[in-house]
PLY file of the C-alpha trace (Angstrom):
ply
format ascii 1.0
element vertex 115
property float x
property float y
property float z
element edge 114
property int vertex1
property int vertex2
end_header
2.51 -72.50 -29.25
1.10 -75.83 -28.57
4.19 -77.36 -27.67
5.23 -74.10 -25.16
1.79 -74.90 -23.49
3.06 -78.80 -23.30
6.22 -77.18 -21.97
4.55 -75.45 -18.77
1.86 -78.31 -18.20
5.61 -80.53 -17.53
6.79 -77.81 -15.04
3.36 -77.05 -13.39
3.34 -81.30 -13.03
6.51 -81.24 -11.68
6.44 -78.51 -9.27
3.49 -80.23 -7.98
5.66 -83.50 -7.34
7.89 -81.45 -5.60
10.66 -81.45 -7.91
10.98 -77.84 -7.71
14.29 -77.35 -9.40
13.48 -79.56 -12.51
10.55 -77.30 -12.89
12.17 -74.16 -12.57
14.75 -75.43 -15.03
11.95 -76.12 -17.24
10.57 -72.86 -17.25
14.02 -71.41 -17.91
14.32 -73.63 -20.78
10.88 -72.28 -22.71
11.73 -68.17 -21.82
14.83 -68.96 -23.62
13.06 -70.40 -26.50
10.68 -67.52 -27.01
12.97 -64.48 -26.13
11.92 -61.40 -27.68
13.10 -59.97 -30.83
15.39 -57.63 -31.11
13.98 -54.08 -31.60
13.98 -52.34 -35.23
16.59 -49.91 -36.35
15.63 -46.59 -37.13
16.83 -45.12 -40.38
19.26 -42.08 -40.60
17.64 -38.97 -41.65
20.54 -38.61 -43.98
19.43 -42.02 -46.13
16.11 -40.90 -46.16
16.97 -37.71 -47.90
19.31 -38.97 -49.80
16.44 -41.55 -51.51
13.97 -39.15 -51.42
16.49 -36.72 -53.66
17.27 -39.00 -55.84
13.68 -40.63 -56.69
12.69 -36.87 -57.26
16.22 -36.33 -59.53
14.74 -39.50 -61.51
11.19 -38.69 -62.06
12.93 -35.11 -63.18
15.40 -36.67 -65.48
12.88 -38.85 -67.20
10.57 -35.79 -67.76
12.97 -33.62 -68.72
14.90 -35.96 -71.38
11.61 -37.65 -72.14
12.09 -36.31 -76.13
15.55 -38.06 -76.14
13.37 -41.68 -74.69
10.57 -41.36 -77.17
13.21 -41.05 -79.92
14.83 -44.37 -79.21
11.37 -46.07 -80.36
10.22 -48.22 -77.62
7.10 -49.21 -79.67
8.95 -53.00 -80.55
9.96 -51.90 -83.88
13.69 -50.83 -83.49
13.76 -54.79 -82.58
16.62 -56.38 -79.75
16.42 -56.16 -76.02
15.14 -52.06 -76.46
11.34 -52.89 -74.86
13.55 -53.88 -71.74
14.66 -50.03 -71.19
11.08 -48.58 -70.15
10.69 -51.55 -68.06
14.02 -51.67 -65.85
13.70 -47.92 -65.87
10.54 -48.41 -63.88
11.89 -51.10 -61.81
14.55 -48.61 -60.58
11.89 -45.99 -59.72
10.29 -48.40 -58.09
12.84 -49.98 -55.61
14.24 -46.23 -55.01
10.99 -45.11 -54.06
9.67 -48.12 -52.56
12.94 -47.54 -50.30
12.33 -43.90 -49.40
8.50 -44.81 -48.57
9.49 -47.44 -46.19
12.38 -45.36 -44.39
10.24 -42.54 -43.93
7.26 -44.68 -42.86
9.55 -46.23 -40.16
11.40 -42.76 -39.19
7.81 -41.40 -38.10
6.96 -44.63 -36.43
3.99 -45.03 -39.36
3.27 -49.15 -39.37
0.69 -51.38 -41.11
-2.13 -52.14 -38.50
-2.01 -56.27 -37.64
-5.50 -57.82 -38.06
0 1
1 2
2 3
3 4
4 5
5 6
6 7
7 8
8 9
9 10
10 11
11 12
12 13
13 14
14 15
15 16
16 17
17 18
18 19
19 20
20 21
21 22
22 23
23 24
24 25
25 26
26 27
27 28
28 29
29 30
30 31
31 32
32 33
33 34
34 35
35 36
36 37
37 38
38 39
39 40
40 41
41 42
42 43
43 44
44 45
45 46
46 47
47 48
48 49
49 50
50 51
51 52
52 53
53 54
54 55
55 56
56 57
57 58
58 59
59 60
60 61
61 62
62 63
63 64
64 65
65 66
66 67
67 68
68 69
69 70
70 71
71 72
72 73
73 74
74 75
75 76
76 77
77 78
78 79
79 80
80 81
81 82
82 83
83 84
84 85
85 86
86 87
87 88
88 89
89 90
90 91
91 92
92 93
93 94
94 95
95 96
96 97
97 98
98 99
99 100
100 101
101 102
102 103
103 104
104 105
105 106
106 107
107 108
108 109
109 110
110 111
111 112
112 113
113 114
Protein backbone atom coordinates (compact mmCIF):
# COMPACT_ATOMS: atom_id res chain seq x y z
CA UNK A 1 0.00 0.00 0.00
CA UNK A 2 2.88 2.10 0.90
CA UNK A 3 4.57 1.77 -2.23
CA UNK A 4 0.99 2.55 -4.38
CA UNK A 5 0.95 5.80 -2.22
CA UNK A 6 4.84 6.36 -3.40
CA UNK A 7 3.39 5.55 -6.81
CA UNK A 8 0.79 8.59 -6.96
CA UNK A 9 3.07 11.09 -4.89
CA UNK A 10 5.55 10.44 -8.47
CA UNK A 11 2.52 11.26 -10.74
CA UNK A 12 0.97 14.08 -8.58
CA UNK A 13 5.00 15.49 -8.72
CA UNK A 14 5.05 15.09 -12.15
CA UNK A 15 1.87 16.45 -13.29
CA UNK A 16 2.85 19.38 -11.36
CA UNK A 17 6.16 19.74 -13.55
CA UNK A 18 4.09 19.60 -16.36
CA UNK A 19 4.96 16.34 -17.62
CA UNK A 20 1.47 15.41 -18.01
CA UNK A 21 1.81 12.29 -20.05
CA UNK A 22 4.53 10.63 -17.80
CA UNK A 23 2.05 11.13 -15.07
CA UNK A 24 -0.84 9.81 -16.64
CA UNK A 25 1.27 6.85 -17.66
CA UNK A 26 2.07 6.50 -14.13
CA UNK A 27 -1.27 6.32 -12.95
CA UNK A 28 -2.06 3.74 -15.62
CA UNK A 29 0.76 1.76 -14.46
CA UNK A 30 -0.57 1.43 -10.52
CA UNK A 31 -4.62 0.71 -11.71
CA UNK A 32 -3.05 -2.08 -13.51
CA UNK A 33 -1.25 -3.28 -10.54
CA UNK A 34 -4.23 -3.31 -8.23
CA UNK A 35 -7.06 -4.46 -10.66
CA UNK A 36 -9.83 -6.05 -9.00
CA UNK A 37 -10.35 -9.63 -8.46
CA UNK A 38 -12.26 -11.56 -10.32
CA UNK A 39 -15.76 -12.22 -8.87
CA UNK A 40 -16.63 -15.72 -7.07
CA UNK A 41 -18.38 -18.53 -8.80
CA UNK A 42 -21.54 -19.59 -7.59
CA UNK A 43 -22.08 -23.28 -7.03
CA UNK A 44 -24.64 -25.41 -9.04
CA UNK A 45 -27.63 -26.32 -7.13
CA UNK A 46 -27.08 -29.75 -8.49
CA UNK A 47 -23.45 -30.15 -6.45
CA UNK A 48 -24.96 -28.87 -3.55
CA UNK A 49 -27.54 -31.57 -3.46
CA UNK A 50 -25.59 -33.96 -4.53
CA UNK A 51 -23.09 -33.35 -1.19
CA UNK A 52 -25.75 -32.72 0.90
CA UNK A 53 -27.28 -36.43 -0.19
CA UNK A 54 -24.48 -38.05 0.22
CA UNK A 55 -23.20 -36.62 3.77
CA UNK A 56 -26.83 -37.60 4.90
CA UNK A 57 -26.38 -41.33 2.96
CA UNK A 58 -23.07 -41.47 5.23
CA UNK A 59 -24.19 -40.45 8.58
CA UNK A 60 -27.17 -43.14 7.61
CA UNK A 61 -24.83 -45.85 6.62
CA UNK A 62 -22.68 -45.53 9.66
CA UNK A 63 -25.80 -45.69 11.94
CA UNK A 64 -27.38 -48.20 10.32
CA UNK A 65 -24.26 -50.74 9.97
CA UNK A 66 -22.89 -49.38 13.21
CA UNK A 67 -23.23 -53.31 14.77
CA UNK A 68 -21.09 -54.51 11.77
CA UNK A 69 -18.20 -51.31 12.96
CA UNK A 70 -18.33 -52.14 16.62
CA UNK A 71 -17.67 -55.79 15.68
CA UNK A 72 -14.40 -55.11 13.94
CA UNK A 73 -12.96 -53.98 17.52
CA UNK A 74 -11.65 -50.58 17.17
CA UNK A 75 -10.64 -50.56 20.90
CA UNK A 76 -6.54 -51.20 19.75
CA UNK A 77 -6.73 -54.76 20.51
CA UNK A 78 -7.36 -56.49 17.07
CA UNK A 79 -3.73 -54.73 16.58
CA UNK A 80 -2.45 -53.32 12.70
CA UNK A 81 -3.51 -50.15 11.03
CA UNK A 82 -7.55 -50.96 12.33
CA UNK A 83 -7.60 -47.59 14.85
CA UNK A 84 -7.05 -45.77 11.38
CA UNK A 85 -10.75 -46.84 10.14
CA UNK A 86 -12.85 -44.62 12.73
CA UNK A 87 -10.50 -41.92 12.04
CA UNK A 88 -10.44 -41.62 8.05
CA UNK A 89 -14.10 -42.46 8.33
CA UNK A 90 -14.48 -39.14 10.09
CA UNK A 91 -12.17 -37.36 7.90
CA UNK A 92 -14.50 -38.24 4.97
CA UNK A 93 -17.58 -36.93 6.85
CA UNK A 94 -15.82 -34.17 7.44
CA UNK A 95 -14.51 -32.90 4.00
CA UNK A 96 -18.09 -34.03 2.47
CA UNK A 97 -19.80 -31.97 4.82
CA UNK A 98 -17.40 -29.30 5.23
CA UNK A 99 -18.04 -29.12 1.27
CA UNK A 100 -21.84 -29.01 1.34
CA UNK A 101 -21.65 -26.26 4.26
CA UNK A 102 -19.51 -24.05 2.23
CA UNK A 103 -21.53 -24.45 -1.18
CA UNK A 104 -24.64 -23.78 0.44
CA UNK A 105 -23.21 -20.90 2.51
CA UNK A 106 -22.01 -19.32 -0.81
CA UNK A 107 -25.33 -20.30 -2.91
CA UNK A 108 -27.36 -18.02 -0.33
CA UNK A 109 -24.73 -15.37 -0.42
CA UNK A 110 -24.08 -16.31 3.62
CA UNK A 111 -20.19 -14.91 4.27
CA UNK A 112 -17.99 -14.55 7.37
CA UNK A 113 -18.20 -10.82 8.53
CA UNK A 114 -14.39 -9.09 8.02
CA UNK A 115 -13.26 -7.37 11.26
Amino acid sequence: MMQSIQADMAAIAFAEAGEHETARQMMQEGARKTAPAPAAHKPSLVTIIFQGILSFAFIWAVLKYQNIINELDFKGQSGGLYFLFPLVMVAIYTYIHANFAHGLYDYFGITAKKK
